[in-house]
N, C-alpha and C positions, 0 to 999 in steps of 0.2 A: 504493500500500500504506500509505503514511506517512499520507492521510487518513484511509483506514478502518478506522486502529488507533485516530485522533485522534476520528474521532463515537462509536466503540463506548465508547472510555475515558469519554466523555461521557455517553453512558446507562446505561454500566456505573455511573457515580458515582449517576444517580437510581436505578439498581436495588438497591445497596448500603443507600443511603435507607432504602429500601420495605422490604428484608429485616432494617435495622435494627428498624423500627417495628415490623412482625410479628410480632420477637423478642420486643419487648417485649407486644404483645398477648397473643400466645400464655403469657405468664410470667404475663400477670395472669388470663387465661381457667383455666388450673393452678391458679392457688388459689383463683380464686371462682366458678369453674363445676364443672369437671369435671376433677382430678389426668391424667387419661389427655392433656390436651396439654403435661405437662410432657413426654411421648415427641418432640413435632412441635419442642418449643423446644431443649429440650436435644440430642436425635439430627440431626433433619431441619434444621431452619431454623439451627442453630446450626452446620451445618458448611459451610451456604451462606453465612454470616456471617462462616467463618472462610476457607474459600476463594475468594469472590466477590472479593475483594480482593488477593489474590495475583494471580487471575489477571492483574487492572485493573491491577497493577503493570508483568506483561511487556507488552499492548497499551498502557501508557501508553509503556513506554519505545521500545516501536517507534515510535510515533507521535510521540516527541519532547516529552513533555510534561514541563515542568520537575522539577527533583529533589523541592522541597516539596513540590509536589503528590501527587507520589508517594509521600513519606515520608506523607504520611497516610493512602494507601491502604492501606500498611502498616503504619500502626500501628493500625488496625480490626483486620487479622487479629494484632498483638503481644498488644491490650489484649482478643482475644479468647480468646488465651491465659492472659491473666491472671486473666481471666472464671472460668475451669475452674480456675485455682488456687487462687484464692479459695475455693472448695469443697471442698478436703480437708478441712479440720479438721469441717466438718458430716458428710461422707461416714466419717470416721473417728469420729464420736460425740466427738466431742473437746469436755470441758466446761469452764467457767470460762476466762478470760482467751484462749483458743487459740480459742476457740469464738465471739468476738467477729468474728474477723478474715475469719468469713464472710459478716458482715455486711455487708461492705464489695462485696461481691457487687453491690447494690442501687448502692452509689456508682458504681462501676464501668460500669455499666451508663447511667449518664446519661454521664457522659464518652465512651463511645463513640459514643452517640447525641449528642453534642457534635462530636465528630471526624467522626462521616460527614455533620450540618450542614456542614460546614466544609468538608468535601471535593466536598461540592456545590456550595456557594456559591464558592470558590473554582476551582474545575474553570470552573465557568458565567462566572467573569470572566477567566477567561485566554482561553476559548474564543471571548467575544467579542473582546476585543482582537488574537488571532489573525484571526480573520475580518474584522475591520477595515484589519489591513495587507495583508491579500492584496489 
C-alpha cells in the first residue's frame, strides 16, 4: 500500500504541474481569445488546482513522504486560496488604492507556478534517493 500511495504522490506532483500551466493558459486564452474560458479557469481547472493537492497531501502521507514535501503540496491548495482573495476588491468594484490589491492576483499566480516547480522537482529527488536505498 505504502508504495502505491509513494508513485501516485509522484505523478500526482506532475499532474499538479500540468493543471498549474493550464490554469495559466486558460487565464491568458480569457483575455485574448474568447472571455467564455475564464468559466474553465476560474470554475473547472481552478478547483482541480485547489483540490489536486489536498488530495497528494493524504497519498503522500500514507506513502511516507517527508513533511516539506508535503507542506508544498499544500501550500498550492493555501496560495490557491489566496488566489480567490485576491479578487474581492475587483468582484466588489472597489476603486482606488483597494483596487490595486487585485492586482497582485497576477503575482500570485507565478508563485504558485513556482511552488508546484518545486514540488516537482523536489518530489523527483526524494523519489530517486528512495529508490536508491531500497
Amino acid at each position: 500500500m505504502r508504495e502505491v500511495a509513494r508513485r501516485a504522490f509522484v505523478g500526482g506532483t506532475w499532474l499538479v504541474g500540468v493543471a498549474v500551466l493550464i490554469q495559466v493558459l486558460l487565464a491568458g486564452l480569457g483575455v485574448f481569445t474568447y472571455p467564455g474560458f475564464f468559466f474553465w479557469h476560474a470554475s473547472v481547472n481552478g478547483s482541480v488546482v485547489f483540490f489536486l493537492p489536498l488530495l497528494l497531501v493524504l497519498v503522500g502521507w500514507l506513502g511516507g513522504v517527508p513533511a516539506r514535501i508535503l507542506g508544498l503540496a499544500g501550500a498550492v491548495t493555501g496560495l490557491t486560496i489566496v488566489q480567490s482573495l485576491l479578487l474581492i476588491p475587483y468582484h466588489m468594484n472597489m476603486q482606488g488604492p483597494l483596487r490595486v490589491i487585485s492586482g497582485l492576483h497576477a503575482l500570485n499566480a507565478i508563485f504558485i507556478f513556482w511552488v508546484a516547480l518545486q514540488l516537482v522537482a523536489r518530489t523527483r529527488g526524494w523519489s530517486v534517493r528512495a529508490d536508491a536505498d531500497r
